[in-house]
Structure formats: structure tokens, C-alpha cells
Backbone bond lengths (Angstrom), bond angles and torsions (degrees), N, CA, C in turn:
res aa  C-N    CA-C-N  psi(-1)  N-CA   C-N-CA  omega(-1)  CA-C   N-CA-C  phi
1 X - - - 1.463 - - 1.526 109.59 -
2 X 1.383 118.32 -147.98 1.323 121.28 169.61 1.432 115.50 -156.47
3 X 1.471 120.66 179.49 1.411 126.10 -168.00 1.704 96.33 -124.57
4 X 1.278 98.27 131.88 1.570 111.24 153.00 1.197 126.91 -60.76
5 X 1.703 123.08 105.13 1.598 106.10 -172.55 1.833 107.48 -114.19
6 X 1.894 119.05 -7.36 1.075 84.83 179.34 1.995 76.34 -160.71
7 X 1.367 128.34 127.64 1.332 118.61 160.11 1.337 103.84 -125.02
8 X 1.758 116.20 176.00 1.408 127.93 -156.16 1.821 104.11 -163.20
9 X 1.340 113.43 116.56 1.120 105.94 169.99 1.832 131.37 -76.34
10 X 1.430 106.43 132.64 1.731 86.68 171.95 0.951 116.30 -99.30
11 X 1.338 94.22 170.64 1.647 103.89 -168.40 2.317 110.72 -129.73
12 X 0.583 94.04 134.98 1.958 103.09 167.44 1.370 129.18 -114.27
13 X 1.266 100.02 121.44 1.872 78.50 164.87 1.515 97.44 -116.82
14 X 1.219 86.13 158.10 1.823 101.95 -175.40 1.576 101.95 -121.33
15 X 1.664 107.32 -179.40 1.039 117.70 -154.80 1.482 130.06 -84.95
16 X 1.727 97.39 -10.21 0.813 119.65 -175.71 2.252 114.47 -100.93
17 X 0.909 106.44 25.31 1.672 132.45 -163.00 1.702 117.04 67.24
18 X 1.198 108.73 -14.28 1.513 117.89 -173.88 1.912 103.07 -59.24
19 X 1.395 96.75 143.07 1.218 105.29 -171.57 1.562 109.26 -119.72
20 X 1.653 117.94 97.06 1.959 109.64 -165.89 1.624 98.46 -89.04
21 X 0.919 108.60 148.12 1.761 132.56 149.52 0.813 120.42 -107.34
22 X 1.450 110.26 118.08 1.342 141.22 145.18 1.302 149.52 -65.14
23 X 1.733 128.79 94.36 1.594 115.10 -172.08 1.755 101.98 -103.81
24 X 1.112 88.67 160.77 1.676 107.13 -178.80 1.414 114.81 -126.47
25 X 1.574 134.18 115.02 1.396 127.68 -168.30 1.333 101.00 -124.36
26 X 1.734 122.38 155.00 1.241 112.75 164.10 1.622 106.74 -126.74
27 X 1.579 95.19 118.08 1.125 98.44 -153.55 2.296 100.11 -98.49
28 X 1.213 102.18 1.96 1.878 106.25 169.18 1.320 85.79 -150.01
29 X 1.771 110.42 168.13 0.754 141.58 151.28 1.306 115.64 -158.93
30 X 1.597 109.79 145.70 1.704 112.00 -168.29 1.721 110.39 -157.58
31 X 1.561 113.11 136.04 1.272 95.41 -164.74 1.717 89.59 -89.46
32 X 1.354 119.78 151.14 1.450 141.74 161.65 1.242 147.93 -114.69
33 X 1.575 94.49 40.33 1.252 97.92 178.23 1.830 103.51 117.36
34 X 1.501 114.27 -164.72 1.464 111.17 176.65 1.264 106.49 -105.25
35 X 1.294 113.74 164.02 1.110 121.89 146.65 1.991 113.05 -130.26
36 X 1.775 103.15 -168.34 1.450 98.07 165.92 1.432 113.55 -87.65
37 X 1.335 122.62 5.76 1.791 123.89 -169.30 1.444 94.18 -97.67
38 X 1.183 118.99 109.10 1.742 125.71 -179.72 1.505 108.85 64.93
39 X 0.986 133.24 -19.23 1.741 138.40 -161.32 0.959 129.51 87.22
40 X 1.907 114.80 20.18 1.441 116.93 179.51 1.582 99.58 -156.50
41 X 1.169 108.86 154.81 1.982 118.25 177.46 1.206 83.35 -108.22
42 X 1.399 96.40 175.04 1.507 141.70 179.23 0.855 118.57 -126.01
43 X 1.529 147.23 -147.26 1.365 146.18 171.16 1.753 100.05 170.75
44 X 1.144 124.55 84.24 1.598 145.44 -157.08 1.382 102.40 -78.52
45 X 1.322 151.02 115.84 1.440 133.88 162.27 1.346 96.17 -111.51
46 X 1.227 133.04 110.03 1.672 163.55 133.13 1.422 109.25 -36.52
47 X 1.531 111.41 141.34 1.425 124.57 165.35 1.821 98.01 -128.15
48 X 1.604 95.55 146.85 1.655 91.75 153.31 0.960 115.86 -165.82
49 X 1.968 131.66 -171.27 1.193 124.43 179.97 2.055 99.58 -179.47
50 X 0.813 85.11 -171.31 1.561 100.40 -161.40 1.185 114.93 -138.02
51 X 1.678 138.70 174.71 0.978 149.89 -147.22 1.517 113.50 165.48
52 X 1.339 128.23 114.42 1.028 130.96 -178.76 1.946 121.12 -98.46
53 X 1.149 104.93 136.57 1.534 108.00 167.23 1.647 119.18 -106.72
54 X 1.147 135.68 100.11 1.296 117.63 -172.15 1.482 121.70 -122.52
55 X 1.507 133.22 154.61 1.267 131.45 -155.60 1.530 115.71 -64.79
56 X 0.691 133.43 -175.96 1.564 142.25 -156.62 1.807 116.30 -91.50
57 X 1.376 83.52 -52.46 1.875 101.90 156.54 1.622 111.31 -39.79
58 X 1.181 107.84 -57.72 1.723 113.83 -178.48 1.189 120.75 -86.38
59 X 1.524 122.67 -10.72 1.822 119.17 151.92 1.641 97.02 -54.56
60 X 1.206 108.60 -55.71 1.652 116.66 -165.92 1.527 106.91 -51.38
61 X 1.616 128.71 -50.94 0.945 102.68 -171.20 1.604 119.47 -93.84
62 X 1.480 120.47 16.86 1.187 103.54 160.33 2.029 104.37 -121.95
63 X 0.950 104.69 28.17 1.645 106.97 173.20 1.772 105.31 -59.06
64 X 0.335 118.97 -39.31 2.232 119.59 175.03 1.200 101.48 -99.33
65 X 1.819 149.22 29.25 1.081 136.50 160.22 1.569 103.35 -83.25
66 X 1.295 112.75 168.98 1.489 109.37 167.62 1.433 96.88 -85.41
67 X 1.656 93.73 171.39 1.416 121.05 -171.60 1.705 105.57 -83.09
68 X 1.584 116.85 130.76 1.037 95.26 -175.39 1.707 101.28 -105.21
69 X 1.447 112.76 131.05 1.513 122.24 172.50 1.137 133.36 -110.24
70 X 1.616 136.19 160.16 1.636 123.57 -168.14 0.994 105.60 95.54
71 X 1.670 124.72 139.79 1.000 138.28 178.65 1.584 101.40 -69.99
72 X 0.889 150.64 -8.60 1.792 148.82 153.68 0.865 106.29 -72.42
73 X 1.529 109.34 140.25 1.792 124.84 -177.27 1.780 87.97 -80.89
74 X 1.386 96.65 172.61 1.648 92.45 169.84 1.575 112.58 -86.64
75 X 1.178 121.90 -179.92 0.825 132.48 168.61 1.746 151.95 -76.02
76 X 1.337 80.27 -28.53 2.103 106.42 174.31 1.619 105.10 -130.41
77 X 1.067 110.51 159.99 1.702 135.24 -166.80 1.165 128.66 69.00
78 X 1.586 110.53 28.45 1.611 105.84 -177.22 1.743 106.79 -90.07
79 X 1.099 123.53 146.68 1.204 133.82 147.13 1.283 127.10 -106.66
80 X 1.216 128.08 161.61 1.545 124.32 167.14 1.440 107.75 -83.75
81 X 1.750 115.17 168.59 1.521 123.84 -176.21 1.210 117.01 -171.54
82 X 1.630 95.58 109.99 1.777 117.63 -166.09 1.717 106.80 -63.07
83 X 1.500 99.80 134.36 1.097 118.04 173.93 1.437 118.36 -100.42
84 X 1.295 105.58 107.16 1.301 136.22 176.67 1.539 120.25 -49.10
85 X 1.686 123.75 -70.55 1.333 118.78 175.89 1.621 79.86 -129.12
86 X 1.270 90.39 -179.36 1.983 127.02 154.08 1.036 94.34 172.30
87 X 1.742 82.27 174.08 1.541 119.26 179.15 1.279 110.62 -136.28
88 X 1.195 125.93 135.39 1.652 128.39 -177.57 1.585 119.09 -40.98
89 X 1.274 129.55 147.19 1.301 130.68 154.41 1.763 93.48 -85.16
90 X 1.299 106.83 161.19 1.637 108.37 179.64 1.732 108.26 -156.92
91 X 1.164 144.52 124.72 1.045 127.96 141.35 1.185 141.93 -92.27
92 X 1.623 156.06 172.04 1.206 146.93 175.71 1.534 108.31 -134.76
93 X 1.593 105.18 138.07 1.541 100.91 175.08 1.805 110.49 -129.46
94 X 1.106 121.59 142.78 1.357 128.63 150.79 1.709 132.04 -40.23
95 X 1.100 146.42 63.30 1.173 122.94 -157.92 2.015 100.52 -110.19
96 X 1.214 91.31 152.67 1.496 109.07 179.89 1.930 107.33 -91.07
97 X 1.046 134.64 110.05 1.525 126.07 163.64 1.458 122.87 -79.95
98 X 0.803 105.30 169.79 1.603 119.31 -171.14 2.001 102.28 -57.65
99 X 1.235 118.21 -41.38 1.002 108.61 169.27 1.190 148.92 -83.81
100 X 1.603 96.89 3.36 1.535 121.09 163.14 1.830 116.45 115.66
101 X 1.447 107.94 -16.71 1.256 130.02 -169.57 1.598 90.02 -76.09
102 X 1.167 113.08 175.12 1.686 151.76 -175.04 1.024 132.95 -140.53
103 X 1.532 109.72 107.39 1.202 134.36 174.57 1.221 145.03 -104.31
104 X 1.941 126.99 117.84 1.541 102.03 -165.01 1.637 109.07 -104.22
105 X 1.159 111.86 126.79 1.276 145.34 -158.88 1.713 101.05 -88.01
106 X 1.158 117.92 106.78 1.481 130.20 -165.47 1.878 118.75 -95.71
107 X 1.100 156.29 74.96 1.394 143.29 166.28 1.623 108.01 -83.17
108 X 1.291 116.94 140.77 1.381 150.26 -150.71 1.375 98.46 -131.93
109 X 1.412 151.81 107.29 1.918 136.08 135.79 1.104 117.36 -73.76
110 X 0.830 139.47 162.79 1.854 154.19 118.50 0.699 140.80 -112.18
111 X 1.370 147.02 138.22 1.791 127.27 -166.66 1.842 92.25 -83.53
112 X 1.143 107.24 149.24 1.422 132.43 150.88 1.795 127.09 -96.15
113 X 1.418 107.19 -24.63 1.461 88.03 179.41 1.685 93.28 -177.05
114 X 0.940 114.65 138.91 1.539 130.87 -159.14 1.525 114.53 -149.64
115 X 1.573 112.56 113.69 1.337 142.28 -178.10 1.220 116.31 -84.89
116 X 1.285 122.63 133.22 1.567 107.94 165.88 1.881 110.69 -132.88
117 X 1.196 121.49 153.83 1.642 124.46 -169.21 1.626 87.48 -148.64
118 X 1.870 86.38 121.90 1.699 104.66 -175.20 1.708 86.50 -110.06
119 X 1.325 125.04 19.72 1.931 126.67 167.06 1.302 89.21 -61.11
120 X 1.232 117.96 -63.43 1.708 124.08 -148.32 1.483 114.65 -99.78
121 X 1.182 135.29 173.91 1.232 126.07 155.62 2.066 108.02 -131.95
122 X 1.072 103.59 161.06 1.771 99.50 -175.48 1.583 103.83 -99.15
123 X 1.188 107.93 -169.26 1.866 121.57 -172.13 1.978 96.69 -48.81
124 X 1.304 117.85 -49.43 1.115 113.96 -166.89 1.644 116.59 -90.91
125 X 1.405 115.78 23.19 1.676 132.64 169.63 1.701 95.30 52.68
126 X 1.517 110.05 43.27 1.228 122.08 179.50 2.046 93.33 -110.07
127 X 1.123 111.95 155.34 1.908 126.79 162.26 1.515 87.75 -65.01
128 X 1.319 99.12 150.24 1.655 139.13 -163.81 2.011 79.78 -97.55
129 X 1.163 87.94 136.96 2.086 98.34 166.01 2.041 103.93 -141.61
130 X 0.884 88.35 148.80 1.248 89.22 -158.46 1.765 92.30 -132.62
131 X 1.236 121.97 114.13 1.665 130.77 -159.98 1.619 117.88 -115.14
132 X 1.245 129.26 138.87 1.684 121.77 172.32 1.847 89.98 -130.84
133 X 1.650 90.70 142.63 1.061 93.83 -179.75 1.660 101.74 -158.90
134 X 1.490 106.85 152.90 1.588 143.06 -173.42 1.877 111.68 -72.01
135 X 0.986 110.76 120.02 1.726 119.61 174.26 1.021 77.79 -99.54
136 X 1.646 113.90 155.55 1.267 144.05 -163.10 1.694 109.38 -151.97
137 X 1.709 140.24 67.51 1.671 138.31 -137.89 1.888 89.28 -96.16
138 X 1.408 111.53 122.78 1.724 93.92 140.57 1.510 110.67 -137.17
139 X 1.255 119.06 178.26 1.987 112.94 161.38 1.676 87.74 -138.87
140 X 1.285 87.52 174.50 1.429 123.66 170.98 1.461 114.84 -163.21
141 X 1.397 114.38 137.73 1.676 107.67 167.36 1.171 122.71 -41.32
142 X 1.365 102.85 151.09 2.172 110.93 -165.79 1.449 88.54 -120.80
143 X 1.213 125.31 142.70 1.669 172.23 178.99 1.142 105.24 -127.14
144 X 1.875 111.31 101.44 1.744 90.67 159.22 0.940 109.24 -96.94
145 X 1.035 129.07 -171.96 1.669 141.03 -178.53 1.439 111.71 -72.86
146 X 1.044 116.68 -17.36 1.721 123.31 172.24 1.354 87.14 -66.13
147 X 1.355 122.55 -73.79 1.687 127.65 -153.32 1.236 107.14 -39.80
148 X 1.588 105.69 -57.30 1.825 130.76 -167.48 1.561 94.75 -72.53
149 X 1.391 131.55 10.03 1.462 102.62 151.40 1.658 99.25 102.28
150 X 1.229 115.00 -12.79 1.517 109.11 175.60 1.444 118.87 -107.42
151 X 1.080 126.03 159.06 1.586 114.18 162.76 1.430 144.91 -55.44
């Protein structure tokens, strides 16, 4: 398996003041064979998801929307919504290879493109945002500081 050695939430603000979070998990990892990046692949399976914070103005204007429920987004009132800054969510893992060496195993998100629908409102009488976003995989051999001679 592997060890979690370092994760980071991202964050966006968009254009509309809403502020999304972003987590990034790695939920497998497996070496597959070689590659030319260190002399071995991986094969990364990622989880993620989001969470929106949004300004006060926009509780207000969907506070009397209905609730939207079901794993299906709805269907009408989406718009798109430019993303202004972020910063990556990222996690890092420890993994052991077949040949005994150590490797830290890198996933990266970012949002790419972010929806918002003021029809509905969610559990927190917040607008529904609806997000697609980019994995980003690398490794490199891991050195801990034991190895390298330090404590």
C-alpha cells in the first residue's frame, strides 16, 4: 500500500465572490511496469470533490428556492463562472515498489470550469456550483531524512 506524507486543500475564487474548495485524495496506487520517469510507472486512482462558500447577497437570493435533491444536478438555471485565482489542492503518498526503493507519488487538482444555478439552493441555502477539474500525476524517489543522514 502506501502512506500519506503531505495533503493541501485548494482553494478558488470566482467571479462571482463565491469561494470553492477543493480536496484531492489518492485513494490506489500501483506500480505497472516501467517507464522513462525514474524507471518505473504507477497507475494513480484519485478521488475528489468540492464545497462551496458563497457571499451573503447569494444566500439571499436563493433563500426561497427549492431544495435541490438527488444525485442529478438539475436540469435548467445553470450558468457558467469565471475563475479568478486558485491554488491547487495536492496530495502526496509514500509508496514502496517491488524493488524495495521509495517513491513519493504526487496528485495535483485544479478546477477547469465552474457552474453555478441560483434555481436551487443546497443543504446550506447556499447556490448549487457544479465544478470539472484536471489531475495533474508525478513521482520521484523519496529520501527521508533518516536515510539522508538527519534525524
Amino acid at each position: 500500500m502506501f502512506r500519506i506524507l503531505n495533503q493541501k486543500l485548494g482553494e478558488a475564487k470566482l467571479s462571482d465572490g463565491t469561494i470553492i474548495f477543493l480536496r484531492v485524495a489518492i485513494v490506489d496506487v500501483r506500480e505497472t511496469g516501467f517507464s522513462p520517469f525514474e524507471g518505473i510507472n504507477f497507475t494513480v486512482k484519485p478521488i475528489g470533490g468540492i464545497t462551496a462558500r458563497s457571499p451573503l447577497e447569494l444566500k439571499e437570493k436563493v433563500k426561497s428556492r427549492p431544495l435541490s435533491v438527488g444525485p442529478q444536478p438539475p436540469k435548467d438555471g445553470w450558468e457558467t463562472i469565471d475563475i479568478i485565482e486558485q491554488k491547487p489542492a495536492m496530495e502526496e503518498v509514500i509508496v514502496q515498489s517491488s524493488s524495495g526503493k521509495e517513491y513519493l507519488v504526487k496528485v495535483e487538482a485544479e478546477l477547469s470550469m465552474v457552474s453555478r444555478n441560483i434555481n436551487y439552493k443546497n443543504e446550506f441555502e447556499e447556490p448549487i456550483y457544479w465544478a470539472s477539474w484536471v489531475n495533474k500525476f508525478s513521482w520521484r524517489r523519496y529520501e527521508s531524512e533518516k536515510s539522508k543522514g538527519g534525524e
